[in-house]
C-alpha positions in Angstrom: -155.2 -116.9 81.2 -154.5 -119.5 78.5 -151.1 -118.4 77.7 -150.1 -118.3 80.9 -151.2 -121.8 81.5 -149.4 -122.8 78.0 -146.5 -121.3 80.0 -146.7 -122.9 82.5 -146.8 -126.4 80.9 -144.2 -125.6 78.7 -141.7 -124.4 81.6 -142.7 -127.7 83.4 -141.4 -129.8 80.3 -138.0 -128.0 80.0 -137.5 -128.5 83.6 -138.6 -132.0 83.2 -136.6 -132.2 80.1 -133.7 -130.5 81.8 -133.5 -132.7 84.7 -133.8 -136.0 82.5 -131.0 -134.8 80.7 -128.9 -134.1 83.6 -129.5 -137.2 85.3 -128.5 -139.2 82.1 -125.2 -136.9 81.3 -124.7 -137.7 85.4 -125.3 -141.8 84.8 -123.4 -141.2 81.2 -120.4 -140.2 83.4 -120.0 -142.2 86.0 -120.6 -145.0 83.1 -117.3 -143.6 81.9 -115.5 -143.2 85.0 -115.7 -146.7 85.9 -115.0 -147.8 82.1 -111.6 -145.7 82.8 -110.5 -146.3 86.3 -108.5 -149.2 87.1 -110.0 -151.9 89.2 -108.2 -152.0 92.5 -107.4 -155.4 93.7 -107.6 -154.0 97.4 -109.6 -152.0 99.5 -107.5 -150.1 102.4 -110.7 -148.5 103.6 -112.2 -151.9 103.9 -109.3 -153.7 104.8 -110.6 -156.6 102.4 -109.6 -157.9 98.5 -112.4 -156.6 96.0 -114.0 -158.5 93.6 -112.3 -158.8 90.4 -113.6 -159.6 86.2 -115.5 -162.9 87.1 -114.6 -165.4 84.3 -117.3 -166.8 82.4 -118.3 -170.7 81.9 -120.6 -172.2 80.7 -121.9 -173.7 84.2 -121.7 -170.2 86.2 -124.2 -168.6 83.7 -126.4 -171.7 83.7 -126.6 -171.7 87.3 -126.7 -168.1 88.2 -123.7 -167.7 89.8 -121.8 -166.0 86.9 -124.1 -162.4 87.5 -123.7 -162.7 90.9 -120.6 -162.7 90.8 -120.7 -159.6 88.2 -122.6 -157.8 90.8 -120.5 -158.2 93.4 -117.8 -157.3 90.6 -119.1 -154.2 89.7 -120.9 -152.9 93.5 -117.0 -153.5 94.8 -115.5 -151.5 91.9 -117.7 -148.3 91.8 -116.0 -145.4 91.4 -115.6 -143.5 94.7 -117.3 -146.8 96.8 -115.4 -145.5 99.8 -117.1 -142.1 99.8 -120.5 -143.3 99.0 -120.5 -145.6 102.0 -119.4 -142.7 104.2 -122.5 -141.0 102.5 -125.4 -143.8 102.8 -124.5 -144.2 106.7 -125.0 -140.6 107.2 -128.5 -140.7 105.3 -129.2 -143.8 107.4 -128.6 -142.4 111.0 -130.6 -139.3 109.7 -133.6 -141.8 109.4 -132.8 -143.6 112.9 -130.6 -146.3 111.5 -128.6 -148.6 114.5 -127.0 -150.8 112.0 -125.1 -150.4 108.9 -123.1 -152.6 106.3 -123.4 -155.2 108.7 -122.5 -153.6 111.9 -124.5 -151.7 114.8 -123.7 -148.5 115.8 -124.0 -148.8 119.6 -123.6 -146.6 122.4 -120.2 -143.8 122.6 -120.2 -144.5 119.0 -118.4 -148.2 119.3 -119.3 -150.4 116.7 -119.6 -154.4 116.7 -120.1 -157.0 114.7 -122.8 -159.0 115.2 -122.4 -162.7 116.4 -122.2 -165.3 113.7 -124.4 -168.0 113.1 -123.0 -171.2 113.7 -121.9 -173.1 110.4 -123.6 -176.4 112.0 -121.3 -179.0 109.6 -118.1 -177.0 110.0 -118.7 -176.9 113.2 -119.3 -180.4 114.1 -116.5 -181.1 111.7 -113.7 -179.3 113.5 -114.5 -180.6 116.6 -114.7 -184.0 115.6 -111.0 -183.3 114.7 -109.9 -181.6 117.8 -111.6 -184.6 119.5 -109.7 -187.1 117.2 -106.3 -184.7 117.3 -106.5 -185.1 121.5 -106.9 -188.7 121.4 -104.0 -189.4 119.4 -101.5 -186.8 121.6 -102.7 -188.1 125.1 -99.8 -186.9 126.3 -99.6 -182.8 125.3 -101.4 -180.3 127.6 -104.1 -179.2 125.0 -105.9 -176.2 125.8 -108.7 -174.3 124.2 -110.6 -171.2 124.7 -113.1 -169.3 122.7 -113.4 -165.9 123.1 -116.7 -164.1 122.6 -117.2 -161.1 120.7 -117.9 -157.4 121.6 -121.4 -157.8 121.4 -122.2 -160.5 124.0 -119.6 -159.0 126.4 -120.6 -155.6 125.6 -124.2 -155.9 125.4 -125.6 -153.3 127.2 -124.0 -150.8 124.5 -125.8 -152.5 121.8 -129.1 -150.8 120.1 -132.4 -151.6 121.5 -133.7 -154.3 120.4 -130.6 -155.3 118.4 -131.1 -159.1 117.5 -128.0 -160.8 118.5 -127.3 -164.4 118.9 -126.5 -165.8 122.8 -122.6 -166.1 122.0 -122.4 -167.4 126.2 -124.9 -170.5 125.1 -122.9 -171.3 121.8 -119.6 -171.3 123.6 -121.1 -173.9 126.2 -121.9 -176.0 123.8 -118.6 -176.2 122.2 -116.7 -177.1 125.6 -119.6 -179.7 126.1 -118.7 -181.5 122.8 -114.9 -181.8 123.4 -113.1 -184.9 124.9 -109.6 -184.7 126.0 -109.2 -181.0 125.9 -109.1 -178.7 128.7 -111.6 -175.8 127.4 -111.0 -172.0 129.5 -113.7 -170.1 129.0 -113.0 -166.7 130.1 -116.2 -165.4 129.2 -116.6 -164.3 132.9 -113.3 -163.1 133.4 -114.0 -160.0 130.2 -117.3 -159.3 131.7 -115.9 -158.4 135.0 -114.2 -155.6 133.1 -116.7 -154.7 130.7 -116.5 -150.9 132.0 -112.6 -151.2 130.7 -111.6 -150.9 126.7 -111.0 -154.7 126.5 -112.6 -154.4 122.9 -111.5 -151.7 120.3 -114.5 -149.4 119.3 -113.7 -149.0 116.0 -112.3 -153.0 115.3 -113.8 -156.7 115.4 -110.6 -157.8 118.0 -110.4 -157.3 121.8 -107.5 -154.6 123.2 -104.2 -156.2 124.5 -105.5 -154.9 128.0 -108.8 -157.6 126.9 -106.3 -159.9 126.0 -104.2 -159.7 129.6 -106.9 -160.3 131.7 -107.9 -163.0 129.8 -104.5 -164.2 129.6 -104.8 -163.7 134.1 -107.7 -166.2 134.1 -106.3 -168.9 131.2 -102.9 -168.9 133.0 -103.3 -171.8 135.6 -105.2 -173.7 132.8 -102.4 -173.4 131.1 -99.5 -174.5 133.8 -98.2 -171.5 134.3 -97.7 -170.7 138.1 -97.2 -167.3 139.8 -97.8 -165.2 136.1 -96.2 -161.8 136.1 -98.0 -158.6 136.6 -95.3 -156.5 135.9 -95.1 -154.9 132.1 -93.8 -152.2 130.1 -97.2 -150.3 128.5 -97.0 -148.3 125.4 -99.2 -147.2 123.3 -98.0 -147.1 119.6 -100.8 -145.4 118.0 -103.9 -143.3 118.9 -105.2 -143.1 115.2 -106.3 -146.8 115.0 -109.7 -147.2 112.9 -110.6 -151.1 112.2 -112.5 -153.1 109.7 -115.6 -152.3 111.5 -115.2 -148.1 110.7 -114.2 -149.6 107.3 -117.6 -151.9 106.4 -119.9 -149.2 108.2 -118.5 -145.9 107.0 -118.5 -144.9 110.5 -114.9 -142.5 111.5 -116.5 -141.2 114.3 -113.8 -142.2 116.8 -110.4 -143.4 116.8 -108.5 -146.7 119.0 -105.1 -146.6 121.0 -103.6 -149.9 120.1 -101.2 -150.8 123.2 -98.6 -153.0 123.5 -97.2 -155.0 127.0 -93.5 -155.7 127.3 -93.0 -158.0 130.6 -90.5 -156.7 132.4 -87.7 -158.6 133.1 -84.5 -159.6 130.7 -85.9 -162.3 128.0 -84.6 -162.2 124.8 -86.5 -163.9 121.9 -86.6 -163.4 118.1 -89.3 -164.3 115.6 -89.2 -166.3 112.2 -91.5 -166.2 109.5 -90.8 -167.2 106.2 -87.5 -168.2 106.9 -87.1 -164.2 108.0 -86.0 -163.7 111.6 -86.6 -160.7 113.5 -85.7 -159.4 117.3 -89.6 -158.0 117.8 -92.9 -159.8 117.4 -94.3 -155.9 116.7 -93.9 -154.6 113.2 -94.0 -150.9 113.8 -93.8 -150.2 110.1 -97.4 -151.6 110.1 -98.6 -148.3 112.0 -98.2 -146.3 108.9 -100.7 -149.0 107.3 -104.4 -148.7 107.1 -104.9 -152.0 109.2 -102.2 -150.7 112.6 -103.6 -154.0 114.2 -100.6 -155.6 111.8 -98.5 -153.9 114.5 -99.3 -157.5 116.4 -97.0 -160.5 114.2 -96.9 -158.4 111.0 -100.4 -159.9 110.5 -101.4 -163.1 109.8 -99.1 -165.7 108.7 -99.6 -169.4 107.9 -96.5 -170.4 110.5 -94.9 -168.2 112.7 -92.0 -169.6 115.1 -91.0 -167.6 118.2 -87.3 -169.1 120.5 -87.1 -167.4 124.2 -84.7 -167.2 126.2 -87.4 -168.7 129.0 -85.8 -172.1 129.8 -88.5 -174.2 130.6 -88.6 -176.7 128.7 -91.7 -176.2 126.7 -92.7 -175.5 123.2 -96.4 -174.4 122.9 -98.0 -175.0 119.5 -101.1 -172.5 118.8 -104.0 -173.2 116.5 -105.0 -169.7 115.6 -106.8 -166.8 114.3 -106.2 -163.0 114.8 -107.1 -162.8 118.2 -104.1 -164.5 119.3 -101.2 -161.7 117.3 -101.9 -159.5 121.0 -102.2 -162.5 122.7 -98.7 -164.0 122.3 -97.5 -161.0 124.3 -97.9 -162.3 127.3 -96.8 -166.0 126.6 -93.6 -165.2 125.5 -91.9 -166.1 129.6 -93.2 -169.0 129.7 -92.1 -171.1 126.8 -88.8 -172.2 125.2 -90.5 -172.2 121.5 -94.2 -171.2 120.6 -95.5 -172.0 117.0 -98.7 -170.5 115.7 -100.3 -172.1 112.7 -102.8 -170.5 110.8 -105.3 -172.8 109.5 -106.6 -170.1 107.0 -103.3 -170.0 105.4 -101.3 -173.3 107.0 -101.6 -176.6 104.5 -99.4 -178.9 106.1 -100.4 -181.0 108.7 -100.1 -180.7 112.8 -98.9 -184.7 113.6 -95.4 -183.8 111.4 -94.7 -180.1 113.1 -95.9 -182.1 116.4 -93.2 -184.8 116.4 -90.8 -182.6 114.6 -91.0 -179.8 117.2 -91.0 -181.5 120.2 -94.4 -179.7 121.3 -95.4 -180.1 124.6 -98.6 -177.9 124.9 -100.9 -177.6 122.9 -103.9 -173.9 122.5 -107.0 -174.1 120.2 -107.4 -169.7 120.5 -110.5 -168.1 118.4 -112.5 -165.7 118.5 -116.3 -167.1 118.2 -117.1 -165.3 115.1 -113.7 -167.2 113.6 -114.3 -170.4 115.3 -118.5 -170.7 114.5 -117.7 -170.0 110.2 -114.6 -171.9 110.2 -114.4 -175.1 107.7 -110.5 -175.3 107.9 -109.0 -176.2 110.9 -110.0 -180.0 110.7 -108.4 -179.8 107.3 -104.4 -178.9 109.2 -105.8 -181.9 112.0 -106.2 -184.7 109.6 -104.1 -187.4 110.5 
């Protein structure tokens, strides 16, 4: 009976031994994978730039900052990131999870975004400067409209429970604080159509179809009578996955990205970078990881469009990524439209104003965009 306990004991330890060992020849490699692989500067899965070697001073170590940023550094450059995420949301919806890497996984597998918190001094600040940019150009048509996210549109698709903000109450009380400006809110205008795919499933942006009848309700806002109705639909792609599938590790489904042509025979051709093209869609963009590209190329700091429209107005847009599907169906309707990207755009609006000849004048965000932005007054300042 003793030696078979003594056995016993002593097979314990060499499994003990054997799985310490193994678990430290596991950590030992994937020490040495990530001392050998090259840090990627980009993250096609993720649709983001990584983290990179922070560089030490003397002031980031005293206040902390310098291992944060080494933490971020090395979470963003682990060896196979992409397929651990895929891994830790399966684990998670195992256990009951409705949320992952910052998104909810909601009904017909869609995923959204939840809406930001408002950035209560950026805020304030850009509206402070659209207030002061209106006063000074009394006589532009200026426009604005921000449109609300997936999840207070889409809401019945969310988790229970889910704690979101109330988008339709923040969006109030941005139209409330403007003078001078003409705000369309076309909140009511998606939810009317909320059974329809105005909002990717797989992507933080609304469809171009979410963009038309949006479009539909802004157009009289905007002085443009009788809008056509008549387009050209084609879908370009039916393998679309977003940032969203990217951040949650969720490839459950896949988005048709369409694109509207108005019928009719304008011509047009767009400029960026001194570059001039026949097509606002890059199609090369659909053998990308981010096909929503197929919209503008992406996001550029100036973009300049010339119709064909004869009418004897040139719209300048302040925007963010949910106006690339939404130029589509401006493009009648203006001589010249200029989109300036304050993310990217460091010059200022009174020059490209009096230069241009603008006449008309859109503030277009999404609310996530508009709440977190600290920019925009920046490209206002006289």
């Amino acid at each position: 009976m003793e030696q078979q306990k003594k056995r016993a004991r002593r097979f314990v330890m060499e499994q003990g031994a054997f799985l310490a060992i193994f678990l430290l020849l596991c950590l030992f490699a994937f020490v040495i994978a990530n001392a050998l692989a090259r840090d990627r500067e980009y993250s096609s899965a993720e649709n983001r730039k990584l983290a990179q070697v922070p560089k030490f001073s003397l002031s980031a170590l005293l206040d902390g900052s310098y291992f944060t940023t080494w933490e971020d550094y090395l979470a963003d450059q682990f060896v196979g990131r992409d397929t651990w995420i895929t891994i830790d949301l399966q684990a998670s919806r195992l256990l009951g999870a409705k949320e992952a890497g910052g998104v909810y996984l909601c009904a017909d597998d869609s995923l959204m975004e939840a809406p930001a918190a408002p950035d209560e001094a950026g805020v304030n600040r850009n509206l402070d400067a659209i207030n002061g940019f209106a006063a000074r150009h009394e006589d532009l048509r200026i426009s604005m409209t921000v449109v609300p996210n997936a999840a207070c549109v889409l809401a019945e698709k969310l988790p229970d429970n889910a704690p979101v903000r109330d988008q339709r109450q923040d969006i109030k009380d941005i139209a409330a604080r403007l003078q001078g400006v003409d705000f369309l809110d076309v909140t009511d205008a998606l939810a009317q159509h909320k059974d329809e795919t105005i909002y990717y499933r797989t992507d933080h942006h609304w469809t171009s179809l979410g963009a038309y009848y949006a479009f539909s309700d802004m157009a009289a806002g905007l002085g443009i009578e009788q809008p056509t109705a008549e387009y050209d639909i084609y879908p370009v792609t039916d393998s679309f996955e977003g940032t969203l599938a990217s951040k949650s590790g969720c490839h459950a489904v896949t988005d048709v990205i369409e694109v509207y042509v108005p019928k009719g025979d304008l011509q047009y051709y767009m400029t960026v970078d001194g570059e001039r093209t026949a097509t606002m869609y890059d199609r090369e963009k659909l053998d990308e990881k981010d096909q929503y590209a197929v919209f503008l190329g992406g996001n550029d700091a100036r973009v300049d469009i010339t119709t064909t429209a004869e009418t004897g107005k040139t719209l300048l847009i302040f925007k963010d990524s949910y106006a690339n599907c939404f130029l589509q169906f401006l493009l009648p309707y203006y001589d010249r439209i200029i989109l300036l990207d304050a993310r990217y755009y460091y010059g200022d609006a009174d020059s490209v104003i009096s230069r241009e000849g603008v006449t008309d004048v859109l503030f277009l965000y999404n609310a996530n965009t508009f709440l977190t932005d600290r920019v925009l007054a920046d490209v206002l300042a006289p």
